[in-house]
C-alpha positions in Angstrom: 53.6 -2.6 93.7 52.8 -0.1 91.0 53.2 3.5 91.3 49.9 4.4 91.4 49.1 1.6 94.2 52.4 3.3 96.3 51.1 6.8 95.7 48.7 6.6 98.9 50.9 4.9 100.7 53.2 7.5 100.0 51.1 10.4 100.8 50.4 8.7 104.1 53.6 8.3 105.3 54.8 11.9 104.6 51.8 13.2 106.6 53.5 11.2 109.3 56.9 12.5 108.8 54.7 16.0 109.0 53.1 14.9 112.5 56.0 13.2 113.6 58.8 15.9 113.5 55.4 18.0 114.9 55.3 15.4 117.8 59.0 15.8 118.3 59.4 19.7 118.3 56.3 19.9 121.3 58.7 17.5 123.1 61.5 19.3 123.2 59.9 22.8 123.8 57.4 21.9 126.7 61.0 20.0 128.6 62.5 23.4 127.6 59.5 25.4 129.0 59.2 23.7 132.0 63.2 23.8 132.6 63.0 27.4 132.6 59.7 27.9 134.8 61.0 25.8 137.2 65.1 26.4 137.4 65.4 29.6 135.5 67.3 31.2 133.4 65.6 30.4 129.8 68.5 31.0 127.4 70.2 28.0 129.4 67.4 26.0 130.1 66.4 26.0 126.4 70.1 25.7 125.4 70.8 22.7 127.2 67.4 20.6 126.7 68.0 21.6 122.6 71.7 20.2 122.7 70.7 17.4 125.0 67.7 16.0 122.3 69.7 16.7 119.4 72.5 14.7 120.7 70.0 11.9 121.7 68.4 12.1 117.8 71.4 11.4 116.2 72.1 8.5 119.1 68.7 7.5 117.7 69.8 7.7 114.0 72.9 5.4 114.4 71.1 2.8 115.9 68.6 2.3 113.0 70.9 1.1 111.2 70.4 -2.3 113.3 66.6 -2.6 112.5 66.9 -4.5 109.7 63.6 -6.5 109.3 60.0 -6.0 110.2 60.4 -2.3 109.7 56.9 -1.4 110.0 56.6 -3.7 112.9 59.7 -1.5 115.2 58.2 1.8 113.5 54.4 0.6 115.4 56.4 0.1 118.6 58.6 3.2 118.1 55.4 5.3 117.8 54.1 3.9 120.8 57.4 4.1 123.2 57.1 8.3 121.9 53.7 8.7 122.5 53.6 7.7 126.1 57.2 9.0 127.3 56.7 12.1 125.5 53.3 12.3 125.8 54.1 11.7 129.6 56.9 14.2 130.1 55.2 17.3 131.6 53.2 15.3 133.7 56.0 13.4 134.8 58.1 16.0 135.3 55.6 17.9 137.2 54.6 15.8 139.6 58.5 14.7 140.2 59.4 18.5 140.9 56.4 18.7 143.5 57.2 15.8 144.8 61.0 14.7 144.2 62.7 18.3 143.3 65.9 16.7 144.0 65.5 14.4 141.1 64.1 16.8 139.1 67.2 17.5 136.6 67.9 14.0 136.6 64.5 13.1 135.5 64.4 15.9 132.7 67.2 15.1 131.2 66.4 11.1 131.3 63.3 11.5 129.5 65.0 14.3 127.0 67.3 11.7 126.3 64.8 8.8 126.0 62.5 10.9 123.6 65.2 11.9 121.4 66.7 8.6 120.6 63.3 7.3 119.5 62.3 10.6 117.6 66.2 9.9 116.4 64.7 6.5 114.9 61.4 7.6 113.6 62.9 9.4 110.4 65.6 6.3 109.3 62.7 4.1 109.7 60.2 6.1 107.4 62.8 7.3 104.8 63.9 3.1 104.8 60.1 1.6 104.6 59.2 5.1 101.8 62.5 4.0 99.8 60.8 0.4 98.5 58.6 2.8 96.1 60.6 6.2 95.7 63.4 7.2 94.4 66.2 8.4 96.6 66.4 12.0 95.3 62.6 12.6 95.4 62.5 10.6 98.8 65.0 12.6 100.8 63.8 16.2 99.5 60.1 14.8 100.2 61.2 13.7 104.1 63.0 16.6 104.8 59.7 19.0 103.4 57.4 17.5 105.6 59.7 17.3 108.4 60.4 20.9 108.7 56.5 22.0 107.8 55.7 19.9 110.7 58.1 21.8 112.8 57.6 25.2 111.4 53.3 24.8 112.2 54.0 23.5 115.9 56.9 26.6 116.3 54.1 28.9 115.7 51.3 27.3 117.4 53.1 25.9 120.6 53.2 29.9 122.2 50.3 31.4 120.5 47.8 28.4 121.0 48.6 25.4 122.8 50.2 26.5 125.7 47.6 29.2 126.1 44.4 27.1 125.6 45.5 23.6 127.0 48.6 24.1 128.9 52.0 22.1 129.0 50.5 18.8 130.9 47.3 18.5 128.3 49.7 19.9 125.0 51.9 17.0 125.7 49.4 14.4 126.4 47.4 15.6 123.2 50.5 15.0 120.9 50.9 11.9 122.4 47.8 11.1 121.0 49.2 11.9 117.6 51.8 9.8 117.7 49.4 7.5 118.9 47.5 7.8 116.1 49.9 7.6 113.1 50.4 3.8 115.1 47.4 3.1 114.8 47.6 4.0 111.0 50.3 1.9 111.1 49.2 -0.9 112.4 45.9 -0.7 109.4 48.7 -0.3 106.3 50.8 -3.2 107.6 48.2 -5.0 108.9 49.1 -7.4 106.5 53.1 -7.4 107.1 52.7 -7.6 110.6 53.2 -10.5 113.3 51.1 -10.9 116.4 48.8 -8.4 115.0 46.5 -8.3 117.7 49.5 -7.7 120.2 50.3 -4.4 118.5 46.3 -3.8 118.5 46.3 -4.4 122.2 49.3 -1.6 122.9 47.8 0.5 120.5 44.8 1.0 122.6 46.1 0.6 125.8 48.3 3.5 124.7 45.3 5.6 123.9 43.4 4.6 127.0 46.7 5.9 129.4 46.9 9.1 127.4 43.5 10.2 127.5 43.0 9.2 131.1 45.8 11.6 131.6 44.1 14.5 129.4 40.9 13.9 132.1 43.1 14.0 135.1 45.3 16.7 133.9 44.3 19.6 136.2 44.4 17.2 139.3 48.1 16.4 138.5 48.9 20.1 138.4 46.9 20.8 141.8 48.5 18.1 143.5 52.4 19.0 142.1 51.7 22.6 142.5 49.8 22.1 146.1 52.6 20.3 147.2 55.2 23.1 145.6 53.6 25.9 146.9 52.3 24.6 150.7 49.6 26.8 150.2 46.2 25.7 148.3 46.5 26.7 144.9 43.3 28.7 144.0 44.3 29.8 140.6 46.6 28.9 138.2 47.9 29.9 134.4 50.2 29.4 131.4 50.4 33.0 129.3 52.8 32.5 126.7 55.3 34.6 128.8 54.7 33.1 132.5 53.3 30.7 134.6 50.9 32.2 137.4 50.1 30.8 140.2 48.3 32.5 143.0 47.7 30.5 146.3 45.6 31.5 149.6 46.4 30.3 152.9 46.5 31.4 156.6 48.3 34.4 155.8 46.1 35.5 152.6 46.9 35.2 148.9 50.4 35.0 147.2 51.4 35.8 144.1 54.0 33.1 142.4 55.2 33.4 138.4 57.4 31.1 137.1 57.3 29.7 140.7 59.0 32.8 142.3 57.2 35.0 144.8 55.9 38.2 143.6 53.8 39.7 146.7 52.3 38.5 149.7 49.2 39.6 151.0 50.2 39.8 154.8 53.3 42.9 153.9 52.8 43.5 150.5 51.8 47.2 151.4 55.9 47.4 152.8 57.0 46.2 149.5 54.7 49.0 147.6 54.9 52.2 150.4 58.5 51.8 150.0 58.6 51.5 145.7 56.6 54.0 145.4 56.1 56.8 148.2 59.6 58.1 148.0 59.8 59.1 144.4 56.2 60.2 144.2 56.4 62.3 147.3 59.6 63.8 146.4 58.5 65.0 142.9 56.2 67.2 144.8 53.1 67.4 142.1 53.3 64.6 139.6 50.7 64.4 136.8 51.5 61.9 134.6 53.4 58.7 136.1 54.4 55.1 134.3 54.5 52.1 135.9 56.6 49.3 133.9 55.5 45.9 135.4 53.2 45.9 138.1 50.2 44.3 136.4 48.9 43.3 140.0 47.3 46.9 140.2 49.2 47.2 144.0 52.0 50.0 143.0 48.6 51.8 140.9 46.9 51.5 144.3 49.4 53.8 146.2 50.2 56.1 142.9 46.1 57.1 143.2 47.2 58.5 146.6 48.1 61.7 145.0 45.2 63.7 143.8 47.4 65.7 141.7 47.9 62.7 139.5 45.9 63.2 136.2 46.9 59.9 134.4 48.5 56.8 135.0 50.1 54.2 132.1 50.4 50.6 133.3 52.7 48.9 130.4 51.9 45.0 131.4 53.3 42.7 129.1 50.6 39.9 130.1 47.3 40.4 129.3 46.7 37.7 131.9 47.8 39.4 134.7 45.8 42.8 134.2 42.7 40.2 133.5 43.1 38.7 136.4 43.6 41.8 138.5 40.6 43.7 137.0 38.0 41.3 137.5 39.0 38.7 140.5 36.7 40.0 143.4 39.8 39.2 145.9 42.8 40.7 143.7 40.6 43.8 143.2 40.1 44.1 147.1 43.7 43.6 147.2 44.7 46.6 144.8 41.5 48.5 145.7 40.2 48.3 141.9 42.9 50.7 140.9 42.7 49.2 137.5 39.3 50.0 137.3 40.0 53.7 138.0 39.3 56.1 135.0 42.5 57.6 135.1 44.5 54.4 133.8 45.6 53.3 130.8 46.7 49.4 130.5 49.3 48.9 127.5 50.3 45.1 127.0 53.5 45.8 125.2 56.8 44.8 126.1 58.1 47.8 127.9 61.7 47.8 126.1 59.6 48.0 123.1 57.0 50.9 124.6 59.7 53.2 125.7 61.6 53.5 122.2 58.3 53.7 120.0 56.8 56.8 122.7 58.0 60.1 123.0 55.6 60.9 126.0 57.6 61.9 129.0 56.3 61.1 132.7 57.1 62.8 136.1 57.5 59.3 137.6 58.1 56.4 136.5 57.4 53.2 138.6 59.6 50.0 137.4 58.3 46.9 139.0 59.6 44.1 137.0 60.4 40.2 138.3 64.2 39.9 139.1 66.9 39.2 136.3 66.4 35.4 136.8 66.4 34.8 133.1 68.0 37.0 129.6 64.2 38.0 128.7 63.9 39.9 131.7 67.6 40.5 132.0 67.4 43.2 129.1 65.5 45.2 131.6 68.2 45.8 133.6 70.6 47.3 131.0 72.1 50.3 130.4 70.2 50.0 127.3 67.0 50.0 129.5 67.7 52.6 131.3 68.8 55.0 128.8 65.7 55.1 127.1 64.0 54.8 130.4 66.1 58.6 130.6 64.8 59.8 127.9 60.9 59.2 128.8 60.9 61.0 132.7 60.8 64.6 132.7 64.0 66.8 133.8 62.0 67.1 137.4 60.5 63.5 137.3 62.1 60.0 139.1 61.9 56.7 138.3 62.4 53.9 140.8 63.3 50.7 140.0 63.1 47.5 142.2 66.2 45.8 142.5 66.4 43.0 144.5 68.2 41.9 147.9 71.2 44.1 148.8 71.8 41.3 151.8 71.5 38.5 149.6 72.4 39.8 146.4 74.8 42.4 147.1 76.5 42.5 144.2 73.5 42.0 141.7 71.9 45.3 143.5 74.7 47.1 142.9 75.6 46.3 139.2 72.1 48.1 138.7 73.0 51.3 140.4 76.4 51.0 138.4 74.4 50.5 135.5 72.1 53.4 135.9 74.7 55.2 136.9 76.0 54.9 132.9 73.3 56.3 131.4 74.3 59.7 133.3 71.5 59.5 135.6 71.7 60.4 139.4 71.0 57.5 141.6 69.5 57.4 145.3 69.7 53.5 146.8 67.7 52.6 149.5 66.1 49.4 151.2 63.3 48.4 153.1 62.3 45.1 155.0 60.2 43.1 153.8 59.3 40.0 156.1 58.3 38.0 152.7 61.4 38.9 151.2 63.7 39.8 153.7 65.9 43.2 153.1 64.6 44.5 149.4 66.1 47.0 147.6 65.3 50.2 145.4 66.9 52.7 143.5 66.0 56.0 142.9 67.4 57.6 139.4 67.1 61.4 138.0 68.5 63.7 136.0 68.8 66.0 138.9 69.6 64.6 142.9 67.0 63.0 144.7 65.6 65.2 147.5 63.7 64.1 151.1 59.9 64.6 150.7 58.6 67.1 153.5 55.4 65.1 153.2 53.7 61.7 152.8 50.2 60.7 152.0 47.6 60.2 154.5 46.7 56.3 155.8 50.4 55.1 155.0 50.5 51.5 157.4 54.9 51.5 156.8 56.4 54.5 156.1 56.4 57.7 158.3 58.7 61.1 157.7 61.0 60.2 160.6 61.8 56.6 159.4 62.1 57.3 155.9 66.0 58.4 156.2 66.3 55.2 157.7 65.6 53.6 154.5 68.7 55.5 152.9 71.5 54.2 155.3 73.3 51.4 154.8 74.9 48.6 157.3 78.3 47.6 156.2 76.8 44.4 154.9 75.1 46.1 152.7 77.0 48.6 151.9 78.3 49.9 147.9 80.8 47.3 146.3 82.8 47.5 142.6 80.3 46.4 140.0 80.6 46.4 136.4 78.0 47.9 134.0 75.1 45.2 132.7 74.8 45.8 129.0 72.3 43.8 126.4 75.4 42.4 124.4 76.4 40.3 127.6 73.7 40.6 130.5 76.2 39.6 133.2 73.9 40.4 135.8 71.7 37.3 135.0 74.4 35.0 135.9 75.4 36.9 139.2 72.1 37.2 140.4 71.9 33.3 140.1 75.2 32.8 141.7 74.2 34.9 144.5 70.3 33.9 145.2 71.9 30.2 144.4 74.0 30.0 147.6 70.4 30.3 149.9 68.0 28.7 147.9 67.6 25.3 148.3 
């Protein structure tokens, strides 16, 4: 064949190097997504999955070396076997953890494994079929170029697009296609190569036919997985690039899951809130200007607007999605009584690490209603790092309170917090509250100077009343303080204690 005949041939097969190493990297970051929405902690999740496919890829590369004839012919079939197990593997593995959570690990890391071998012999098989008409030098540095361009464009758009606009089940199923597709492309090059042509036609199309049946039913396979997840009918759900959301409505109201952990529930919710935020408010006396890190639901705004002598109130969400939802969904603004609505406050979507060391605005309270430490993301929250800068924004007469988990369940996780605080040189006041959702919850108060009872509450409280508040402060002798180190950013110990600790009751 003469160069200028191999030329397109050439060009073709890089651009499927390009959409195969594409193909690939989706694989491995929607298993590693889902890992972490579903078991948490990210940095392992992710860790794992990515030393689990690599492994399997370079399985995948040895055994090339035994396709020896018909190479176009195993690259076809290759394309296909990726295409529908990859293509299949948040579907799969969403339905399985709805249905089989038992065999849920098992399954992820099957299917890891089974996509990484074949990605594994994709690249041998390209490089082998692209060597009859290129030289080695220009063929490897070619491969390799389109390999990680394909790569590079899917790290980018997998968090900023895809995941956003189509979600994990239709991202996977739609690079399915593409792998798919550069079969099909096979299949016409060869065409003349190949045996059984009309075989490999036959799996070509059926291959297309299964995917896109699953791109029409992919909302139904998330409804039924999460229905059967969640007990409760799922009335909304959402992939941000930061969280899955998932809010459900049954016989006793709406609850609020991300990342399949329970955020509020309608039926005590107000418990949860009177008790985050009533203490420090109340205590400050007058507060003007309060923060409240987290919260994007609007509920810890709700009871903050209690006090008329509050003048302005910054809500630093990091997901847009979650102060959408909670400005606009008629039931979610019942819920929070369209605090977000209110003139007096601001939304930031910023990542509140980030928004404390940039400002220099300080607050007479500070509300900090974050998700627990279940992965190192949210972990850095709970640092002394955090909270030093967290110092430096609340005024020398302000409090911040921070929520802070189970002191029952996670004794030791609630306490390495108040250590923690403790570090920064700030005052700290613990206290807990029951929340039948949630069991016994936890808080801390922190200050520059000591926390002091309020003399007063707001009117229309439905939890907390001047004589029962000192209950809140005492602490059975389960509960009770116990030696905990400090949680800093260079190690974020507290993520794998809280795991250990909310691991021994969770199922």
């Amino acid at each position: 064949m003469s160069r200028r005949a191999a030329l397109p041939l050439e060009v073709t097969l890089l651009a499927s190097v390009f959409v195969v190493a594409a193909c690939g990297l989706v694989y491995e970051l929607t298993a590693g997504a889902l890992a972490s929405y579903l078991l948490g902690d990210s940095v392992l999740q992710f860790s794992t999955v990515i030393g689990a496919y690599l492994f399997a890829m370079g399985v995948g590369s040895w055994l090339s070396r035994f396709f020896e004839r018909q190479l176009p012919a195993h690259f076809l079939r290759i394309e296909l076997l990726v295409a529908l197990t990859g293509g299949a593997l948040p579907a799969v593995l969403f339905l399985a953890n709805g249905y089989v959570p038992g065999a849920f690990r098992f399954l992820l890391y099957a299917m890891v494994g089974l996509v990484g071998v074949l990605v594994g012999l994709e690249i041998p098989l390209v490089m082998r079929i692209l060597k009859r008409d290129v030289a080695l030098k220009e063929l490897v540095s070619q491969v390799l170029t389109f390999d990680y361009l394909g790569a590079l464009a899917v790290s980018v758009a997998f968090p900023l697009l895809l995941v956003p606009q189509l979600g994990l089940i239709r991202t996977g199923l739609l690079f399915g296609l593409l792998n798919a597709a550069v079969a099909g492309w096979t299949l016409w090059v060869f065409r003349h190569e190949l045996r059984r042509i009309g075989a490999h036609a036959l799996a070509c199309a059926a291959t297309v036919v299964a995917l896109l049946s699953g791109f029409a039913v992919a909302d139904q396979i998330t409804t039924l997985s999460e229905d059967r997840l969640y007990h409760d009918p799922v009335v909304l759900a959402a992939t941000s690039p930061y969280q899955r959301i998932v809010l459900t409505n049954g016989r006793t109201g709406h609850r609020l899951f991300l990342n399949g952990n329970l955020q509020f529930a309608e039926r005590d919710e107000y418990r949860y809130h009177e008790a985050l935020v009533h203490p420090a408010m109340s205590a400050q006396g007058a507060p003007k200007k309060v923060a409240v890190l987290g919260g994007g639901d609007g509920m810890a705004v709700r009871e903050i607007l209690k006090y008329p002598s509050v003048e302005s109130v910054t809500l630093v969400e990091l997901d847009p999605n979650m102060t959408r939802l909670f400005s606009t969904d008629a039931a979610m603004v019942q819920l929070n009584g369209g605090s977000l609505s209110s003139p007096k406050i601001r939304v930031v979507n910023a990542d509140a690490f980030k928004w404390l060391q940039d400002g220099s605005d300080s607050f007479d309270v500070i509300v900090v209603d974050f998700p627990d430490p279940t992965n190192f993301s949210i972990g850095k929250l709970y640092t002394n790092s955090f909270y030093a800068l967290l110092a430096q924004r609340l005024s020398a007469s302000g409090y911040a309170v921070i929520q802070t988990t189970s002191p029952l369940v996670a004794r030791h996780s609630f306490w390495t917090v108040a250590a923690t605080i403790e570090s920064t040189g700030l005052h700290v006041a613990p206290y807990h509250a029951n929340v039948p959702s949630f069991g016994e919850w936890g808080y801390l108060i922190a200050s520059h100077r000591p926390w002091r009872m309020p003399a007063t509450l707001p009117d229309g409280l439905r939890y907390l009343t001047l004589q029962t508040l000192p209950l809140l402060f005492d602490f059975p002798k389960d509960m009770e303080r116990v030696p905990a180190e400090v949680n800093r950013l260079s190690n974020q110990m507290l993520v794998s204690t809280y795991e250990q600790e909310w691991g021994r009751v969770l199922p």
